[in-house]
Structures are given as structure tokens and as C-alpha cells.
C-alpha positions as CSV (number, residue, x, y, z in Angstrom):
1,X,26.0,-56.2,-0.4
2,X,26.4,-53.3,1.4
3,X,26.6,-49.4,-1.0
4,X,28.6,-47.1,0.9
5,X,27.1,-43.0,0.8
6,X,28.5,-39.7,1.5
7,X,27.0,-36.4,1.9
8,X,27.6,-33.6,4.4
9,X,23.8,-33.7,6.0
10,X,21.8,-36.4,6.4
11,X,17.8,-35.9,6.3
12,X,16.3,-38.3,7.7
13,X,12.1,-38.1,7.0
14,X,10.7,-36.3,4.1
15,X,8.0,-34.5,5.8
16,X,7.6,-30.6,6.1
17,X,10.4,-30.4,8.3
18,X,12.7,-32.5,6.5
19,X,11.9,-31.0,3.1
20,X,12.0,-27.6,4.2
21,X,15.2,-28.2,5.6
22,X,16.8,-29.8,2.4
23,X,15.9,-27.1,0.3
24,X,17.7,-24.3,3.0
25,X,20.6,-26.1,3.3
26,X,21.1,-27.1,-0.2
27,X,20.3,-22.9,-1.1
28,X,23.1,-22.8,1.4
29,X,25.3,-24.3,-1.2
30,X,25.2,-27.3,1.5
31,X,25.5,-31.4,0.3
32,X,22.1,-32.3,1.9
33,X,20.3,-35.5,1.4
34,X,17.3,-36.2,2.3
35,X,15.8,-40.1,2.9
36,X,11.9,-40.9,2.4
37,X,10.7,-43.8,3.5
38,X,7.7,-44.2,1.4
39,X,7.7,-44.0,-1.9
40,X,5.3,-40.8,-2.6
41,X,3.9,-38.7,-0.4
42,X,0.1,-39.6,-1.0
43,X,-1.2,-40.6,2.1
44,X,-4.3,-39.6,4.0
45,X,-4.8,-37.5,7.2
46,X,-1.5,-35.8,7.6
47,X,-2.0,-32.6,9.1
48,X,-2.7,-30.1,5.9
49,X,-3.2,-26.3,7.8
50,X,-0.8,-24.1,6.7
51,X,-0.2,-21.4,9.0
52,X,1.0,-17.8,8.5
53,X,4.3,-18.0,9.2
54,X,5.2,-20.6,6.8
55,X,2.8,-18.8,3.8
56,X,5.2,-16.2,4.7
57,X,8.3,-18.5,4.9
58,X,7.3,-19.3,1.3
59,X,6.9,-15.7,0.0
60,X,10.2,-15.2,1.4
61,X,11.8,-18.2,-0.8
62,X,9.9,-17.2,-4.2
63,X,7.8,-19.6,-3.5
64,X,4.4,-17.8,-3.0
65,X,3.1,-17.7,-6.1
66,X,3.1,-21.6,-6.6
67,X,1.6,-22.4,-3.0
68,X,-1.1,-20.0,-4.0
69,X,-1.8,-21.7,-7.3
70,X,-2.3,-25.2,-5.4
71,X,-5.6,-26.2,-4.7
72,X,-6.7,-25.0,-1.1
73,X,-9.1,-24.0,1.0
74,X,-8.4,-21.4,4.1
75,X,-9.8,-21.3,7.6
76,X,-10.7,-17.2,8.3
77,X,-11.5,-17.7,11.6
78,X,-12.2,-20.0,14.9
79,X,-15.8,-19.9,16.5
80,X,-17.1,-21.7,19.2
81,X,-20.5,-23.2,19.9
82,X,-22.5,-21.1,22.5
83,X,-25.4,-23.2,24.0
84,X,-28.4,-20.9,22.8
85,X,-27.4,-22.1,19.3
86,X,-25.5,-19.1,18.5
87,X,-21.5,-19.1,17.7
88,X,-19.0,-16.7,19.3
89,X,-15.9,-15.5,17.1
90,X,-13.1,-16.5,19.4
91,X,-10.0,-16.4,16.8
92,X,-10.4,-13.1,13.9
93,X,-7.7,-13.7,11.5
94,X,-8.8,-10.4,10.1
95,X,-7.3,-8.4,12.6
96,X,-3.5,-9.5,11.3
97,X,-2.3,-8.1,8.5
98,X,-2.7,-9.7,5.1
99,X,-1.8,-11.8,3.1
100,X,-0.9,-13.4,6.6
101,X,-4.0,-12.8,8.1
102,X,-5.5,-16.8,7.0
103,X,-5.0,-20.0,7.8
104,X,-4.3,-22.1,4.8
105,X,-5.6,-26.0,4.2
106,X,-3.6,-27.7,1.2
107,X,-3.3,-31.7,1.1
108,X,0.0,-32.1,2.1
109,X,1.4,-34.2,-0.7
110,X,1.0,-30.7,-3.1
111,X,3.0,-28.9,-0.7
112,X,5.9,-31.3,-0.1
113,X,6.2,-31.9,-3.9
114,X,6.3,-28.0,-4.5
115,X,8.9,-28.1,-1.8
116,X,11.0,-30.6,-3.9
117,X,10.3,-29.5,-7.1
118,X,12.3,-26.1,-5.9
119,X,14.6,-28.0,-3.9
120,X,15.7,-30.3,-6.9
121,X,16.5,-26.9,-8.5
122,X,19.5,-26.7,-6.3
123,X,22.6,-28.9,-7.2
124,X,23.5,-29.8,-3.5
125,X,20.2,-31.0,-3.4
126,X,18.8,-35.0,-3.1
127,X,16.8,-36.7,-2.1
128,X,15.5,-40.7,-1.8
129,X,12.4,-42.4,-1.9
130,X,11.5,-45.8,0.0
131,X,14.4,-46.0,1.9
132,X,14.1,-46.3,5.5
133,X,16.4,-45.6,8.6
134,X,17.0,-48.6,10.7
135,X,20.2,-47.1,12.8
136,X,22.9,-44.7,13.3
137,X,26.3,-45.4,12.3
138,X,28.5,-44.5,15.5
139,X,32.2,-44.2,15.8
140,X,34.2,-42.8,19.2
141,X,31.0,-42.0,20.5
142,X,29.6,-40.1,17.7
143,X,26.8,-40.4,14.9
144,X,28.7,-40.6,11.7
145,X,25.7,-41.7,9.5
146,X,22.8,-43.7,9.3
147,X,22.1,-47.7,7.9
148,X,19.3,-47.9,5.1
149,X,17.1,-50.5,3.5
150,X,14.4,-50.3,1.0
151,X,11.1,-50.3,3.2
152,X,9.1,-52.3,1.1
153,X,11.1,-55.6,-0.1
154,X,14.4,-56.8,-0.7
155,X,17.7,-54.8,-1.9
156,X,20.7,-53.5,-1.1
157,X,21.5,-51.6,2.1
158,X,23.1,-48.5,2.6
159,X,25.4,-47.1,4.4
160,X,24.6,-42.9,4.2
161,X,27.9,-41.6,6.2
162,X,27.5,-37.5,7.1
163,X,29.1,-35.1,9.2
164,X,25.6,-34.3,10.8
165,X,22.4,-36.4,10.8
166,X,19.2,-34.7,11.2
167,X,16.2,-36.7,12.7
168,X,12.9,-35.6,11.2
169,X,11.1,-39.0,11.3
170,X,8.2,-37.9,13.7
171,X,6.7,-39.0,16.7
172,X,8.1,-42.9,16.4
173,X,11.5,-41.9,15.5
174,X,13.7,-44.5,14.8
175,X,17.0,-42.8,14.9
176,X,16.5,-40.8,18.3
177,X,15.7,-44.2,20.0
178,X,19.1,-45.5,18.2
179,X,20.8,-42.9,19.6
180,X,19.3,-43.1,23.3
181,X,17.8,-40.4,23.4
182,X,14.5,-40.6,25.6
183,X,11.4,-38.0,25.7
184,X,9.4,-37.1,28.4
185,X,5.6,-37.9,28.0
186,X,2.8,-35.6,29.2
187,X,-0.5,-37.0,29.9
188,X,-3.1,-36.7,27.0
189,X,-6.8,-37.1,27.5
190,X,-7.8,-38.4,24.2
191,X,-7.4,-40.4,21.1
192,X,-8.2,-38.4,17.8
193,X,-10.9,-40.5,14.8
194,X,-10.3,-38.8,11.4
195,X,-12.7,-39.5,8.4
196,X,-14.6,-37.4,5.4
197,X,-17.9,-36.3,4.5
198,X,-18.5,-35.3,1.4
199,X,-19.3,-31.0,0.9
200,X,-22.3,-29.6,0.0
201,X,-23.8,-26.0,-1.7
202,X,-24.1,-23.5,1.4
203,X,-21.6,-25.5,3.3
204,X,-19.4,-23.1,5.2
205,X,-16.3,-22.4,4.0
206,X,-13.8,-20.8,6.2
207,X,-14.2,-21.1,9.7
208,X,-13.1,-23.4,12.5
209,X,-16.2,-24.6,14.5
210,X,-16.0,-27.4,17.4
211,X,-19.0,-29.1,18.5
212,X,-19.6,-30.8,21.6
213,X,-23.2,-32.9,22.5
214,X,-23.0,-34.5,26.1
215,X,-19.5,-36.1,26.2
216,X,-18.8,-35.7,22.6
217,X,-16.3,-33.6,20.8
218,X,-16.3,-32.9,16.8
219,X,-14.0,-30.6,14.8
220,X,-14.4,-30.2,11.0
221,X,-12.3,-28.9,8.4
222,X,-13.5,-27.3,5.0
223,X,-11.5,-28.4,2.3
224,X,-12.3,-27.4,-1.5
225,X,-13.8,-30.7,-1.9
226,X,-15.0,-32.6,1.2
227,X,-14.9,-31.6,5.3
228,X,-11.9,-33.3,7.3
229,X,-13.4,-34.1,10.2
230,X,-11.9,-35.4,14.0
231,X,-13.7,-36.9,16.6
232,X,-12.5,-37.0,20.4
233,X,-13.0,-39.5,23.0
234,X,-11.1,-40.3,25.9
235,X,-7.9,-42.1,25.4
236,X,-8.3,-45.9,24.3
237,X,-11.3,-45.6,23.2
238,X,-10.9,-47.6,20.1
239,X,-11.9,-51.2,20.7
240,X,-15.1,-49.8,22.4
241,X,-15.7,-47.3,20.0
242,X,-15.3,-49.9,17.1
243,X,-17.2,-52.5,19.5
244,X,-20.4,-49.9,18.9
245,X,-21.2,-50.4,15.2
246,X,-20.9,-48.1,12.4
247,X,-25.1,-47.3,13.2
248,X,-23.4,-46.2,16.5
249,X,-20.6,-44.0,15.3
250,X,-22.9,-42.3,13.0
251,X,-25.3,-41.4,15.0
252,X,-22.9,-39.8,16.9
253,X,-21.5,-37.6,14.1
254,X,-25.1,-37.3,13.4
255,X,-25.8,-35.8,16.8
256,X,-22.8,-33.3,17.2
257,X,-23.8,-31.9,13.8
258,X,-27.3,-32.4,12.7
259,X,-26.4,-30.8,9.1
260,X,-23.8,-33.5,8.4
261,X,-26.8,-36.3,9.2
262,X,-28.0,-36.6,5.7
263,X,-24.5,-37.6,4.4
264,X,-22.8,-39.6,7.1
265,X,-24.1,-42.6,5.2
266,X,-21.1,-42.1,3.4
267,X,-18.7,-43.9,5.9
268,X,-19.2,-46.6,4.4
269,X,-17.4,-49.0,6.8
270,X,-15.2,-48.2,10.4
271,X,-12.2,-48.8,8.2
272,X,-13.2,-45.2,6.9
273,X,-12.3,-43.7,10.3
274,X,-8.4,-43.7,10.8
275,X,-7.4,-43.3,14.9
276,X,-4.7,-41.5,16.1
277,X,-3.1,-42.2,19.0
278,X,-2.1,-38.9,20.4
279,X,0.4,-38.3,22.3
280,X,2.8,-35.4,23.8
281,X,6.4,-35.6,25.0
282,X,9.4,-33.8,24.6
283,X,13.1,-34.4,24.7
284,X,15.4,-32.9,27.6
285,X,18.1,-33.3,25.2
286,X,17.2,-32.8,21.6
287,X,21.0,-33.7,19.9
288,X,24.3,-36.1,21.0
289,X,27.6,-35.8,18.7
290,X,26.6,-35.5,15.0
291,X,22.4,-36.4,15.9
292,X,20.2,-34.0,16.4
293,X,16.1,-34.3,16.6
294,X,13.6,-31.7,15.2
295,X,9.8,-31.8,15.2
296,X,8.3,-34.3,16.0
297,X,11.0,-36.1,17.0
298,X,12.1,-33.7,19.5
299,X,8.8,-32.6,20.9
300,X,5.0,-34.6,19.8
301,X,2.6,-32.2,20.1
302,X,-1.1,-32.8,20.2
303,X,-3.6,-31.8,17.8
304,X,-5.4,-29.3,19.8
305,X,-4.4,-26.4,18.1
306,X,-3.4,-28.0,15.1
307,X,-0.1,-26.2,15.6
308,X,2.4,-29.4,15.0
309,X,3.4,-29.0,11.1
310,X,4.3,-25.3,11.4
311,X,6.4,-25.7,15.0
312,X,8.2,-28.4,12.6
313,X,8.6,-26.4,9.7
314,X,10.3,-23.7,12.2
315,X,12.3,-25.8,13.9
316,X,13.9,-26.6,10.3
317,X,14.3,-22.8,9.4
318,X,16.3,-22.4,12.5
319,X,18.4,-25.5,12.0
320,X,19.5,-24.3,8.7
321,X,20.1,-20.5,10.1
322,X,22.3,-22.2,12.8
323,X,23.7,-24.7,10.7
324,X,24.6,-23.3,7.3
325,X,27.3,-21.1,8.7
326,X,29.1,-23.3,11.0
327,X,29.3,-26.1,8.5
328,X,30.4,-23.5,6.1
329,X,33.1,-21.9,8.7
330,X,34.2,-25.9,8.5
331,X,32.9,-26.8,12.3
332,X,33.6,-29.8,13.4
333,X,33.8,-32.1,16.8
334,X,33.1,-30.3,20.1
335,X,32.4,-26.3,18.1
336,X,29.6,-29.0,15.7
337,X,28.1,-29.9,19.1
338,X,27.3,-26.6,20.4
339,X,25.9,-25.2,17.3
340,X,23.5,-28.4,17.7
341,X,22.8,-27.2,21.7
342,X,22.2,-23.9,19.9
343,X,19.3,-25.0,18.1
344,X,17.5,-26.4,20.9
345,X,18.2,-23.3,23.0
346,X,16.6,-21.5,20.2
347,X,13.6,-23.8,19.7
348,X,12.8,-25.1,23.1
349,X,10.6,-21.9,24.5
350,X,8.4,-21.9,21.5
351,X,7.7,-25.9,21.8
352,X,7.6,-25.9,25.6
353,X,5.1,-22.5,25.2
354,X,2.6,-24.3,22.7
355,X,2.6,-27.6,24.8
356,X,1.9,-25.8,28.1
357,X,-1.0,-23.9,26.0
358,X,-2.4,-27.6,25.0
359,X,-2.1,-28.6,28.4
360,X,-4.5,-25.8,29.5
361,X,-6.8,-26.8,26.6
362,X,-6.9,-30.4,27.7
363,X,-7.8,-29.6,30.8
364,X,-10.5,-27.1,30.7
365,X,-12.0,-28.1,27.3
366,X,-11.8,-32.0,26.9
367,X,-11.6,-33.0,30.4
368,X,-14.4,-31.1,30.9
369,X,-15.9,-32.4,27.8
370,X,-15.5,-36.0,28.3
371,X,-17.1,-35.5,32.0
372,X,-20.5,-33.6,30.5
373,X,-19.0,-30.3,31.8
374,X,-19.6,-28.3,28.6
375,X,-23.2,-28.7,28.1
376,X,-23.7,-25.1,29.4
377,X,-21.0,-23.7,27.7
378,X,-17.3,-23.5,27.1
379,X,-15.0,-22.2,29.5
380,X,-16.2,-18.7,30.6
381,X,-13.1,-16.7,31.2
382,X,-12.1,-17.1,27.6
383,X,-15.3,-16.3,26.7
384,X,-15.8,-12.8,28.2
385,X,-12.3,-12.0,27.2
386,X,-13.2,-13.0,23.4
387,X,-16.8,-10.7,23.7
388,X,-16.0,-7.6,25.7
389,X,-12.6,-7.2,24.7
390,X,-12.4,-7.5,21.5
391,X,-8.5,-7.3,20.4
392,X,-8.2,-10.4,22.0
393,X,-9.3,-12.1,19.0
394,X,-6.5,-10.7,17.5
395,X,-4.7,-12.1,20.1
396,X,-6.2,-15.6,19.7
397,X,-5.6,-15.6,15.9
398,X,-2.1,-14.6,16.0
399,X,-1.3,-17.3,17.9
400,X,-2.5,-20.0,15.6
401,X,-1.5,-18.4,12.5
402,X,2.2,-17.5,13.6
403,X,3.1,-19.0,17.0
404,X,5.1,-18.1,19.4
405,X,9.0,-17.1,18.2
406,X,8.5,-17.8,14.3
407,X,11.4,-17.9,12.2
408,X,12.1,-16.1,8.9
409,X,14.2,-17.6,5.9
410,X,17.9,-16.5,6.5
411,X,19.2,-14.2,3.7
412,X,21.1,-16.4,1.8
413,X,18.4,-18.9,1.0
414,X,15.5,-16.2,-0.4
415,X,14.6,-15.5,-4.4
């Protein structure tokens, strides 16, 4: 049996950007529906940083004051190793203007269930768990809805018809390869291994510090209870990684951080280290009649920067900017279609700015990496830049905590 749906926007993933979204459309006074597949949100390694721009965002909806009250940790600044043992302050968040002047680390789940705990408050507002997207609904050339199932078991599909269906379901997006849509891929030198180690007293507790050791790269994360940490190697890496042993891969953690080498004992098995297989692409053509694609979906960014989630969350503010007025002004057919190109107009410099930035960073920090070229240092020009002239760690901060083009919440949708 086959239930038959209605609602003026279809959501489709219930991550920031489709969350986010939801809520400013249905503060629009907007029918919006948003479609989870999973049933929670609780899952591991989902990129957690909250930048600037969306703590602001959240001030901006009302919202500040219970972000702040979730548990968090923040990242004050981004150092980097410097061979005589000694770390350089390349990023100083202090120089931007508080409160925005942090980046913020908050397990994603608490966020996203804030998100829809305020969204729920709004009447157009809903949203559904464990049902997942397997196609669009298309009629005279055009995406009409979407066909649903229950992701886990048997049960009824849907069929979720809308005058405009929004693809938020990431990287692997289900919908934009329904509708034909096809990314371009950018070469990526590596594959990303997440795990935890536990935190300890003295620990430190707000900064950002890589560490490389011959071709080795390590990034760690403080969060209030434990240190997120990603290790790089070159792309498909996996089976030869895993191949090595768990004695293997902690000596290597061991040996890019010697004071995480009396607790790495605590991955317990290689089924504690999660790979990511990273990749970066973007489409030429982000929307078709009633589609179109945001975040990941429209453009996959790679980790270096850790800059995805917040590109994501402003793609949505600008979708609902754009598209709260013309659904209101009762848009439909070829006027719907350009207020869809609108968006990508809007949203394309800042994604292809950020990827062309991670492009650079491949290149001169784990190319070089991977082929032993940072044992006497990382790359120089940035280096001098960061030491002699100082407002260029401004410079460098403001660019991970707000990006380039950041979006504020339109009027209508702030308390």
C-alpha cells in the first residue's frame, strides 16, 4: 500500500542543513517537511565544530542562549608544529570580535535536536524519522515529490508530493543521482581515520595543533570529555593500514604525539578507527524543475579546514532567504526555476572559494607530507606571513570561523 503526502517543501536529510532549513522556512509561515533517515541522530564522527557564523546565526534566531547551555568545548586558536619543538600561532581567534571570536565543538546530535526542538515550535513545521528517499517523483519533466520507505524493515511507502524538493542528503545523495544530476570530482590526496582517546588533567584545551612525523599526519580535537582525533594517509590506504595490526597503528599515534602514548592502549580494536573516504566534487548545475541540491550534495568538501558543516548550514540560510518570498509571492513553473538558479548563483563563489583554498592545502601540506617533505617544517611562505605580520592571523582565523560570504538569518525568521 502506497500513503499519498503533501506539503509545500520537501526536506530531504536531517542534518544541519536540512534542519536549519526546516526551521527558516517553517518561521516563514512555510509547509516544510523534513525526512530523516535514521531514526535519531546519535551517531559518531559527524563533523561537531561550530563556527562563528552559525553561533551567530543562532543568536540571531533566539537561539544563543540554549547552544551555549549544551555541553562543548571551543577551539581558541590553530597552531602549527615548528621542528625545534616549538608551535607557531598561525590562526588568533582573538583578534575577531567576541562572542564570535571561537570556534565551537558540540556533538552534533545536541545541536540538531536544539534545532528541532525550536523548529517543532513552529506549526508549519515536521519532520520524520527513519524514512529514507529512494527517488523523485517526476511529471512533464519536473520533480513533483519524492518516494519513501522506512529504512530499516518493512512498511508502507510514501509518496511525499511538494512544490519544491530540497536535497540535503550529503555526499551520496540519493535524490541528485535520481534526478541526473552529476558532480565534478577533484582529486583528493587522502583518506581520513577518526577514533578517541580518552582526556587527561593538563591536557590542552583550546587549540588546533597538527602533527606530522616522517609521512604521518595527526589532528586532534579537545572535546569536554575525550580528544577526537584524525589520522591522514594517502588515499586507499585502508586495507594496508588495517593489514599492519593494531601494535602498528598505535605506534603510530604513539609517534606523532608522544603525550597520547600512555593511553592509546585504549583503541581497543581497529574497529575503534572509523575511515572516511574523502572526497571533493561539485555540481555544475546544483537544481532542475522543482530539485535543487545544497551542501553536501551540491559540493563535498574535504576535511581540511573542517569548514563542510558551516558552508552547509549557509547554503540553507540562503535557500530560505531566496525561497521564502517567492513561494510566498505564489511562484511557480519557469519564475520557481530561477529563484532555484538564484541560489546557486548566490552560493557557488563561497563553495568554489573554500575548495580552491583546500586544493592549495592538499598540495603544499599533505602532498608534501605524505612524500617526507615536512620534516623541516611546514610551508614557509605561510609561515613568515603568520610571524612578522601579525594581523594575518586575524586573517587566518576569520576565515575558519566565518568563511567567505556568510549569511545572516533573514528578518522574518529572528526572535
Amino acid at each position: 500500500m502506497v500513503t499519498v503526502s503533501r506539503t509545500t517543501v520537501a526536506v530531504v536529510g536531517g542534518g544541519p542543513a536540512g534542519v536549519v532549513l526546516g526551521l527558516l522556512l517553517a518561521r516563514a509561515g512555510i509547509a516544510v517537511r523534513v525526512v530523516e533517515k535514521h531514526d535519531d541522530f546519535n551517531r559518531d564522527f559527524r563533523g561537531d565544530t561550530v563556527h562563528a557564523s552559525t553561533i551567530r546565526l543562532l543568536d540571531e534566531l533566539g537561539l544563543g542562549d540554549r547552544f551555549a547551555a549544551l555541553p562543548q568545548s571551543r577551539l581558541d586558536d590553530f597552531s602549527l608544529p615548528m621542528p625545534d619543538g616549538s608551535r607557531l600561532l598561525l590562526g588568533d581567534f582573538s583578534r575577531l570580535r567576541p562572542p564570535y571570536d571561537h570556534v565551537a565543538m558540540v556533538p552534533q546530535w545536541d545541536l540538531l535536536d536544539l534545532l528541532v526542538t525550536a523548529a517543532r515550535q513552529e506549526p508549519s513545521f515536521d519532520i520524520s524519522m527513519g524514512l529514507a528517499a529512494t527517488g523523485t517523483i517526476v511529471e512533464n519533466g519536473v520533480v513533483t515529490g519524492v518516494h519513501l520507505r522506512p529504512y530499516r524493515g518493512d512498511g508502507e511507502t510514501e509518496e511525499l508530493r511538494a512544490d519544491v524538493v530540497i536535497a540535503c542528503d550529503g555526499r551520496d545523495s540519493v535524490l541528485r543521482t535520481a534526478a541526473g544530476l552529476r558532480p565534478r570530482s577533484f582529486p583528493v590526496p587522502f583518506d581520513t581515520w577518526w577514533f578517541r582517546l580518552p582526556r587527561e588533567p593538563g591536557d590542552a584545551t583550546t587549540a588546533l595543533v597538527p602533527a606530522f612525523s616522517g609521512t604521518d599526519v595527526l589532528l586532534s580535537f579537545p572535546r569536554p570529555d575525550y580528544h577526537q582525533v584524525a589520522y591522514f594517509a594517502p588515499k586507499g590506504s585502508d586495507a594496508a593500514l588495517r593489514a599492519e595490526g593494531l601494535g602498528a597503528f598505535r605506534a603510530r599515534v604513539a609517534r606523532l604525539r608522544p603525550d597520547f602514548a600512555g593511553r592509546v592502549d585504549t583503541i581497543a580494536s581497529m574497529d575503534d578507527v572509523h575511515v572516511l573516504d574523502v572526497r571533493m566534487d561539485r555540481l555544475p548545475r546544483w537544481w532542475r524543475s522543482g530539485l535543487l541540491c545544497i551542501g553536501d550534495a551540491a559540493h563535498a568538501m574535504s576535511p581540511a579546514g573542517g569548514v563542510g558543516i558551516n558552508l552547509a548550514v549557509q547554503d540553507a540560510v540562503a535557500t530560505a532567504s531566496v525561497l521564502a518570498p517567492a513561494l510566498q509571492r505564489g511562484l511557480r513553473g519557469a519564475a520557481l526555476d530561477r529563484t532555484l538558479a538564484r541560489v546557486q548563483r548566490r552560493r557557488t563563489p563561497p563553495a568554489v572559494a573554500i575548495q580552491t583554498a583546500q586544493a592549495v592545502l592538499h598540495r603544499v601540506v599533505f602532498e608534501r607530507a605524505f612524500a617526507g617533505g615536512l620534516q623541516s617544517g611546514p610551508p614557509k611562505l605561510p609561515v613568515l606571513l603568520a610571524r612578522w605580520v601579525p594581523p594575518v592571523r586575524g586573517l587566518y582565523a576569520r576565515g575558519i570561523a566565518f568563511g567567505p560570504l556568510p549569511e545572516h538569518a533573514p528578518a522574518w525568521a529572528r526572535r
